[in-house]
C-alpha positions in Angstrom: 0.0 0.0 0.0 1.2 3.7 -0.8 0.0 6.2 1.5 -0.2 9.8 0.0 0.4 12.8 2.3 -1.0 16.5 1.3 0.1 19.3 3.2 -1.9 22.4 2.5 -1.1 26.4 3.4 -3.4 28.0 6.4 -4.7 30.5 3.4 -5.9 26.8 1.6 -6.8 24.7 4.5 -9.3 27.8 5.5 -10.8 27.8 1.8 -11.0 23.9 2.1 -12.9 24.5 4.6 -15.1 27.1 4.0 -15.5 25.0 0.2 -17.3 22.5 2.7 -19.8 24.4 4.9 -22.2 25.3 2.2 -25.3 24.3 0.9 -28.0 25.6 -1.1 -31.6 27.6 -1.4 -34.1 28.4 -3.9 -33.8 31.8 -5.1 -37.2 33.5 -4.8 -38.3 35.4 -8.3 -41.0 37.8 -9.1 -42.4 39.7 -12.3 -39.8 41.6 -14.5 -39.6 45.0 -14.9 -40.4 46.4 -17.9 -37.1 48.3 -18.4 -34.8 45.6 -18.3 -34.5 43.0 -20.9 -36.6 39.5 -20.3 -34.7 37.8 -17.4 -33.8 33.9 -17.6 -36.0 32.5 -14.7 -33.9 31.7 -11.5 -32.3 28.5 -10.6 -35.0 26.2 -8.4 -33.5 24.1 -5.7 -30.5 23.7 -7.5 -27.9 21.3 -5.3 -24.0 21.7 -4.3 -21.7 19.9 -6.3 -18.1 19.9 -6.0 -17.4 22.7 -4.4 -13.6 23.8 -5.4 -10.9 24.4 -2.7 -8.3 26.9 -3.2 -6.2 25.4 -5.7 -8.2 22.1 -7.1 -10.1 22.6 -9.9 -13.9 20.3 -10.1 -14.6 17.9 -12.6 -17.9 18.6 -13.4 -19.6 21.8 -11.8 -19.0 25.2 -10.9 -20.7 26.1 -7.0 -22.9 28.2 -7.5 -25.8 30.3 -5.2 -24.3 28.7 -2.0 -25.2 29.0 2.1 -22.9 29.6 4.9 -23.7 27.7 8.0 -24.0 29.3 11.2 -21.0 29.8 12.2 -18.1 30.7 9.3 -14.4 29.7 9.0 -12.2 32.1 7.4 -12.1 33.0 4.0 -16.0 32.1 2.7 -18.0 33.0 0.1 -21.1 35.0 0.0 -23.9 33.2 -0.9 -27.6 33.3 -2.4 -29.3 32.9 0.5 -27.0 32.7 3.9 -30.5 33.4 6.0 -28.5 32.9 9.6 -24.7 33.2 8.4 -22.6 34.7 11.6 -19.0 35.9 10.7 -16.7 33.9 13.0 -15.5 35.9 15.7 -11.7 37.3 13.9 -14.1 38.5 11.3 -17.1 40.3 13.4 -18.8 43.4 13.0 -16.3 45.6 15.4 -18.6 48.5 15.6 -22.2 46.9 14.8 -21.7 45.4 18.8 -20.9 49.2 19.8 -24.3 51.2 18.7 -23.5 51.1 15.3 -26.0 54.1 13.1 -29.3 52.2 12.4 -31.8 53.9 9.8 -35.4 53.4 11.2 -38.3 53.2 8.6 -41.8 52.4 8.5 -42.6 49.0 7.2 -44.6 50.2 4.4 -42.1 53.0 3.9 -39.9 52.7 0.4 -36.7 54.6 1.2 -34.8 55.7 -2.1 -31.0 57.2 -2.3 -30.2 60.2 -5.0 -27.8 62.3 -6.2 -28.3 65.6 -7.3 -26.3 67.4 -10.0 -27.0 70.7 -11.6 -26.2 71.2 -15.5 -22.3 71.8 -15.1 -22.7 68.0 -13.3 -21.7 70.0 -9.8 -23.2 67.6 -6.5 -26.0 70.2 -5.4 -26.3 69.6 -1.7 -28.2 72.4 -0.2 -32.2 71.4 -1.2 -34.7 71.0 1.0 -37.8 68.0 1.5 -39.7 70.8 -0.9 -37.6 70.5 -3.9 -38.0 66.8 -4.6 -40.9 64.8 -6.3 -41.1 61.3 -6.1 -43.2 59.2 -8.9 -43.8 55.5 -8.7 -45.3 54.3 -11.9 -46.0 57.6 -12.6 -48.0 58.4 -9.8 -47.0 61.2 -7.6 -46.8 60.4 -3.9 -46.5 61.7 -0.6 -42.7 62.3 0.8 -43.2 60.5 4.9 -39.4 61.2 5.2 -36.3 63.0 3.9 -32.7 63.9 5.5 -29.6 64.7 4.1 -26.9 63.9 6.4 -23.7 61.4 6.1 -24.6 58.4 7.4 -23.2 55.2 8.0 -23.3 52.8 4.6 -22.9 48.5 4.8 -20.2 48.4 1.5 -18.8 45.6 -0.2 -15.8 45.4 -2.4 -15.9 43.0 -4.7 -12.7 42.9 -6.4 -11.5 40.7 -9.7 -8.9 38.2 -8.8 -8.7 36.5 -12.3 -5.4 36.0 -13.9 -5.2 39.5 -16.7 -5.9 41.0 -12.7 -2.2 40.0 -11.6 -0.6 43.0 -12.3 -3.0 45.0 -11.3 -4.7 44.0 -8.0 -1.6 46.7 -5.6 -3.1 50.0 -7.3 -6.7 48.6 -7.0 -5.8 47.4 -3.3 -4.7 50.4 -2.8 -7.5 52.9 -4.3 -10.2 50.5 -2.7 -8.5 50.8 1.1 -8.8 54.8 0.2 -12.4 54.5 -0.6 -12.7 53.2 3.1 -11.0 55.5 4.5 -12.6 59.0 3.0 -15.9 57.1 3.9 -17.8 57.4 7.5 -16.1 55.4 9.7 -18.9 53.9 10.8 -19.0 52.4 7.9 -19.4 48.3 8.0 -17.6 46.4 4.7 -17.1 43.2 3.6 -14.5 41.9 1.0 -14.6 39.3 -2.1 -12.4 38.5 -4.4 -13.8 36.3 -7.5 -12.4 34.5 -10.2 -14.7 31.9 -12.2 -15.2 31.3 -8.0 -16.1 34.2 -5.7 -14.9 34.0 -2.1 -15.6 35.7 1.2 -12.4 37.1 2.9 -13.6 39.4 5.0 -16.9 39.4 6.8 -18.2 43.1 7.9 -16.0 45.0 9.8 -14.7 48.5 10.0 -10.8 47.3 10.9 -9.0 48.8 7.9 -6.3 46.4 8.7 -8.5 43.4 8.1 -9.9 44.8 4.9 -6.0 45.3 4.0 -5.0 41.5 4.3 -8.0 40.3 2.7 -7.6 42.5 -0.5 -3.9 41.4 0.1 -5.2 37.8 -1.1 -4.2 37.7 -4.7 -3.8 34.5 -6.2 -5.0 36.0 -9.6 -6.1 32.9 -12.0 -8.8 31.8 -13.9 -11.9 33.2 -15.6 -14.3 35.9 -14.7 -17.9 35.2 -13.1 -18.7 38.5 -12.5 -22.3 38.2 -12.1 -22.3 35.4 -9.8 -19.9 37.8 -7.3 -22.1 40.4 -7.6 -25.7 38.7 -7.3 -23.7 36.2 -3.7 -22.5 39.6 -2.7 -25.7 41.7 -2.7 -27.8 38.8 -1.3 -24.9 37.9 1.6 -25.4 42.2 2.5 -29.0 41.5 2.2 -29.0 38.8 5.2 -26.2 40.3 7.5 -25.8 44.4 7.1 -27.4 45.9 10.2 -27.1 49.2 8.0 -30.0 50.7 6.1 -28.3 52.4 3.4 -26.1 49.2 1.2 -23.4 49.8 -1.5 -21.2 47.5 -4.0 -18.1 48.6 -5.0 -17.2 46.7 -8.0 -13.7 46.3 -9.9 -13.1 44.1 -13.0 -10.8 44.0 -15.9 -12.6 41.8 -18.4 -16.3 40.4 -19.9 -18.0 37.9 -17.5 -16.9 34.4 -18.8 -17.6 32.0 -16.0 -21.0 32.5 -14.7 -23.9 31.2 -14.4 -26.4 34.0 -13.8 -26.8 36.4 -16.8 -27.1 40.0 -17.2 -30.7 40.4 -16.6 -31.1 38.4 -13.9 -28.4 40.1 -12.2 -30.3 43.5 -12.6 -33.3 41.6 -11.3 -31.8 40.3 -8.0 -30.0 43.8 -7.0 -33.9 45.5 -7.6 -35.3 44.0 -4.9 -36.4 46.4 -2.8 -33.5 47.8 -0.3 -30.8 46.2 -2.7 -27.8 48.0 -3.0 -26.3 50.8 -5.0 -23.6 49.8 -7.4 -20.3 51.4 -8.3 -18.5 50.0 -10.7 -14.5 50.2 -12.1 -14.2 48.6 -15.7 -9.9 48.2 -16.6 -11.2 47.4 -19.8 -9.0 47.0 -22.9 -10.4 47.7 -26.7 -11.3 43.7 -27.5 -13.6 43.8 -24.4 -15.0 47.3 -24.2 -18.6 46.9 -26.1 -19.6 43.9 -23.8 -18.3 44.4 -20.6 -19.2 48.4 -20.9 -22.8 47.7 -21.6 -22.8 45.1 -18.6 -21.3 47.6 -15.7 -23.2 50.6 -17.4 -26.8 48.7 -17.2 -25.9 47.5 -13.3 -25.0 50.7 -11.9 -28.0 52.3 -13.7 -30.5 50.5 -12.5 -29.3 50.5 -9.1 -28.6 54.5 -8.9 -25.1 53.9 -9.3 -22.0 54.8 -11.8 -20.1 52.9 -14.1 -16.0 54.5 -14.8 -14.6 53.5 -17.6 -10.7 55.1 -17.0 -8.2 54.8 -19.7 -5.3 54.1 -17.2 -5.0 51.7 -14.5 -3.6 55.4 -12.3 -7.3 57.2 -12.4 -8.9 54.3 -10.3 -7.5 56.1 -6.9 -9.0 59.4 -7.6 -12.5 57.3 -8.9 -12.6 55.5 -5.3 -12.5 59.1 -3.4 -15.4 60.7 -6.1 -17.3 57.1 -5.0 -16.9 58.4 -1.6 -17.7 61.4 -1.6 -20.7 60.9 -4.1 -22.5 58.2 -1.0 -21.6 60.7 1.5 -23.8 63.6 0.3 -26.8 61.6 -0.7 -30.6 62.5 -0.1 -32.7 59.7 1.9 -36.2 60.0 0.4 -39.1 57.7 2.1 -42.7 57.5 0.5 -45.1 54.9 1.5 -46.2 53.7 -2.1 -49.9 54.8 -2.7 -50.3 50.9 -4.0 -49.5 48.5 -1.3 -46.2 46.2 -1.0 -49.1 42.8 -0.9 -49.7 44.3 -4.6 -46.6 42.0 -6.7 -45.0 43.1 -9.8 -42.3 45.6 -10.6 -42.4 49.1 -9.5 -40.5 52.0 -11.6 -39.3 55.0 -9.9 -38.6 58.4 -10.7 -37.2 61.7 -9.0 -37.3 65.0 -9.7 -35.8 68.2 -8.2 -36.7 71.8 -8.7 -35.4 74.6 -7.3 -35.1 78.4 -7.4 -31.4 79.2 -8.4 -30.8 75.9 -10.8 -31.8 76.1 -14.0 -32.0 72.2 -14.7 -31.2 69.8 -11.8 -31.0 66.1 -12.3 -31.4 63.1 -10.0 -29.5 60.0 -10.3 -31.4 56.7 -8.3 -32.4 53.6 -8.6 -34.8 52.8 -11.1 -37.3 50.9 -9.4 -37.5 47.5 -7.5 -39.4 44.8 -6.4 -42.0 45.1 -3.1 -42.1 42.8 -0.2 -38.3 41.6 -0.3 -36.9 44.2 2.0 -34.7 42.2 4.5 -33.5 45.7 6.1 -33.1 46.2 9.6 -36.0 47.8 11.2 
C-alpha cells in the first residue's frame, strides 16, 4: 500500500474549509420590470456539487448560489441565500456590537438614495424636502421622510482576482483601502475576491487592517464570473448588514466568462427592494469594451449607481475618493407607495428636483424595485 500525504497552506486549509460548509436555497423570483430585458427565470432548488478548494479545480460543476452555516471559518464566500450566516469571531462586525447608526423606517415605507447634480454636473447639496418629487409608476406620492446627512453605509468590495488581474490588484488594493478611509467610519464592509469562483475574505467589519489582508489575497487565476460575485455579494449584504443604506463597489478588468447567472437576472436580483447601490471600475481594454461596458453601465444604472470607464490603470484612486464622496452627500427619500407592497410586480421609480437658483437639476437613483423583499433592519 502507498499512503499519500498532502500538506496544505493556512490560506488553503481555510478555503478547504469554507468549500465545505455550504449548501444551497431556492432563489425567490418575481415579475420583470419592464425596463430591463426579459430575465432567464432563476435556478430552483438547485444542489451543491463539487465545491472547489483553493487550488483544485472540479470535474464537473462550478458552485454556484451557496449557504454559509452558522458559524463561518475564514475565508468564505457570499452566498444566495445565507438566512443565519454569523462571521466567525476574527471576522465580526467591530462596531455593529458598539451602537453602530441604524436607519429606522416604517414598514410600508420605500426609502430611495439620490444624487443631485446641476447642469455643469456639480453635487447640489443644499435642497430642502420641498424640492424633490417622487413618482412611482408615474403616480406622484407623498414624501413620509427626507434627510440629508452622512450616514453610515454597509459596503462591499468586490474585487476581480482573475489572472489578466495580476498586475494589477496593488493600485486597485490600494485605491479601494482609500475608498474606506474617506468614507464614514462607521461604515461596515465586507470583502470578495472572484475569479470563475467568488470567495468571502472578510466578513463586515470597520478594521482597515483586516480589509487590507484580505484584498492582500491575490492569487489571480482563472476566468471571470462577475455576475455570480455580484448577485452572492448583494444577497450575503441583504442577510447580514445591520445598516439601512447598502453599497457594492465593484472592480473588473474583463467580460463575464464564468457565470452562471446572466445580465438580466443580475439586474433583477440587485432591484429587490433595499438592494444596494452599485459602483463600478471597468480596466477594460479595446477587445472587451462593447460587452463588458454595456454590462457595468446597465448594473449601476438600474441601481442608482456609476459605471467609470478610466483609460489608465492610475485614475482608479482618484474614482474610489469621487465614490466616496458621491455616497456621502446623498438625499434619503421615504414615501409609503400609494399601491401596497401585498400588490406584486415591478415598480418604476422616478425623482425629480426643482429649485429656485438651478436652471436644470438632475437626480441619479435607482430605477425601481421589487416590493415585499426588504430584508433591512427595522
Amino acid at each position: 500500500p502507498v499512503l499519500l500525504i498532502f500538506l496544505l497552506s493556512p490560506v488553503m486549509a481555510g478555503r478547504c474549509l469554507a468549500a465545505a460548509t455550504f449548501t444551497q436555497e431556492t432563489a425567490t423570483q418575481q415579475t420583470q420590470p419592464p425596463a430591463v430585458q426579459t430575465p432567464s427565470p432563476a435556478p430552483q432548488d438547485p444542489q451543491l456539487q463539487n465545491q472547489k478548494p483553493q487550488d483544485q479545480k472540479p470535474q464537473d460543476q462550478k458552485p454556484q448560489d451557496q449557504k454559509p452555516q452558522d458559524q463561518k471559518p475564514q475565508d468564505q464566500k457570499p452566498q444566495d441565500q445565507p438566512s443565519h450566516a454569523q462571521p466567525a469571531q476574527d471576522q465580526g462586525q467591530d462596531s455593529a456590537d458598539s451602537g453602530v447608526f441604524v436607519f429606522k423606517k416604517e414598514v410600508e415605507e420605500v426609502v430611495v438614495h439620490a444624487t443631485v447634480q446641476d447642469d455643469k454636473n456639480h453635487l447640489v447639496m443644499n435642497l430642502d424636502k420641498s424640492a424633490f418629487s417622487v413618482y412611482e409608476n408615474n403616480q406622484l406620492q407623498t414624501l413620509t421622510s427626507f434627510r440629508h446627512e452622512d450616514v453610515p453605509v454597509a459596503m462591499g468590495i468586490v474585487i476581480d482576482n482573475s489572472g489578466s488581474m495580476r498586475e494589477k490588484r496593488d493600485k486597485v488594493n490600494k485605491a479601494a483601502l482609500n475608498l474606506v478611509r474617506s468614507s464614514n467610519p462607521q461604515d461596515q464592509v465586507f470583502v470578495v475576491n472572484f475569479n470563475d469562483e467568488y470567495y468571502l475574505d472578510q466578513a463586515f467589519t470597520s478594521n482597515i487592517n483586516k480589509l487590507r489582508e484580505a484584498l492582500e489575497k491575490v492569487e489571480a487565476r482563472g476566468g471571470t464570473a462577475l455576475y455570480d460575485a455580484i448577485v452572492a455579494s448583494a444577497d450575503y449584504m441583504k442577510h447580514n448588514a445591520r445598516l439601512q443604506k447598502k453599497v457594492l463597489f465593484v472592480v473588473t478588468d474583463g467580460d463575464d466568462n464564468a457565470s452562471r447567472e446572466s445580465l438580466e437576472e443580475t439586474v433583477r436580483r440587485l432591484q429587490e427592494e433595499n438592494g444596494p447601490t452599485v459602483y463600478a471600475i471597468g480596466l477594460l481594454g479595446e477587445e472587451k469594451a462593447r460587452r463588458a461596458r454595456r454590462a457595468l453601465e446597465t448594473i449601476a444604472q438600474r441601481t442608482g449607481g456609476i459605471a467609470f470607464l478610466p483609460r489608465t490603470l492610475d485614475e482608479v484612486d482618484e474614482i474610489s475618493r469621487d465614490v466616496a464622496h458621491d455616497i456621502r452627500n446623498q438625499y434619503a427619500i421615504g414615501y409609503k407607495p400609494s399601491t401596497p407592497k401585498s400588490v406584486g410586480g415591478y415598480r418604476a421609480i422616478r425623482v425629480e428636483a426643482h429649485a429656485k437658483g438651478y436652471n436644470k437639476l438632475a437626480v441619479r437613483t435607482r430605477s425601481g424595485y421589487f416590493p415585499g423583499q426588504d430584508h433591512a433592519p427595522q
